[in-house]
C-alpha positions in Angstrom: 68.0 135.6 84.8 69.4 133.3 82.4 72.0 130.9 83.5 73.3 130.7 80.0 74.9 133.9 79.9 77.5 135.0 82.3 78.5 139.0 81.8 78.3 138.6 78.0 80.1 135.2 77.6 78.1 131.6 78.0 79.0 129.9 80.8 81.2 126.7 80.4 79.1 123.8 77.7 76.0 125.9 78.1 75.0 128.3 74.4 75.4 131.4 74.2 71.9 133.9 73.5 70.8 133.4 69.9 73.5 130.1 69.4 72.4 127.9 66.8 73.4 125.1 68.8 70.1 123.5 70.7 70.2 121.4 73.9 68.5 118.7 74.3 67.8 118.8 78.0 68.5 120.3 81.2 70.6 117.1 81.8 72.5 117.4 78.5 73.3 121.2 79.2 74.7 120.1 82.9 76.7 117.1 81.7 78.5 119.2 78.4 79.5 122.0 81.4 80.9 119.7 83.6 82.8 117.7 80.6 84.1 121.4 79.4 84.9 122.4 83.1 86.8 119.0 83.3 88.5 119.4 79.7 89.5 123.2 81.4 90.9 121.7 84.3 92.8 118.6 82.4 94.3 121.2 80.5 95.5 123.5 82.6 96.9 121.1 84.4 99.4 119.9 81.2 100.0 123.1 80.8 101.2 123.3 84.6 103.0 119.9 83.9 104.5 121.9 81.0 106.5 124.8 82.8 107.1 122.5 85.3 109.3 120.5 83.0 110.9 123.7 82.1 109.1 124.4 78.7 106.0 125.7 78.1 104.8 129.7 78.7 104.1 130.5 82.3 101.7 133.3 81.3 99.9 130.4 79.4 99.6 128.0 82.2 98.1 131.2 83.9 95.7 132.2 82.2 94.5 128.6 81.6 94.3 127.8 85.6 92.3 131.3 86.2 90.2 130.4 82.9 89.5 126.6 84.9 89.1 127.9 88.3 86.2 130.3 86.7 84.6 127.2 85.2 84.9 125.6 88.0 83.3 128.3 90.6 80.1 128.7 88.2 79.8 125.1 87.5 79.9 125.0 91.8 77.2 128.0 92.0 75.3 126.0 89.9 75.3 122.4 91.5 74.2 124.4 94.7 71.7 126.2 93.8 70.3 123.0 91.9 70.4 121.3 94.7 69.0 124.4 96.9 66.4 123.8 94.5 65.9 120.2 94.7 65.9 120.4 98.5 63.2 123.4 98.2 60.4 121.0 95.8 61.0 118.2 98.7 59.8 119.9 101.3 56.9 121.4 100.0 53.6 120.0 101.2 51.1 119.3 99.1 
């Protein structure tokens, strides 16, 4: 499975198949999601702040909440099963 690619599209800060772009590390790839899953988030909240001010597009600040909270849910899916992971190495024996 590759974590990269969610139904076609890359998941948020991580390449997408055959990207020119190279990661560093497993730790760069997890800090550039969470940065763009943060970015997401920042934004859709001005453009809440926006239509709340009585400007801005409402269909906008839609689409840019659902486009966050999807970040959001696969950057959650992934700290979990991380740590799912993490918890798993620990409590082998050797």
């Amino acid at each position: 499975m590759n974590v990269g690619i969610v139904h076609g599209a890359a998941a948020p800060g991580l390449p997408a198949e055959g990207s020119s772009s190279k990661v560093s590390s497993f730790g760069d790839a997890l800090a550039r999601a969470l940065d763009n899953t943060s970015e997401a988030l920042r934004g859709a909240d001005d453009q809440a702040a926006l239509v709340a001010s009585g400007g801005g597009d409402i269909a906008a600040a839609s689409i840019a909440r659902a486009k966050a909270d999807v970040a959001l849910e696969v950057v959650s899916v992934a700290a979990s099963r991380i740590s799912g992971a993490v918890n798993s190495l620990l409590q082998t024996q050797v």
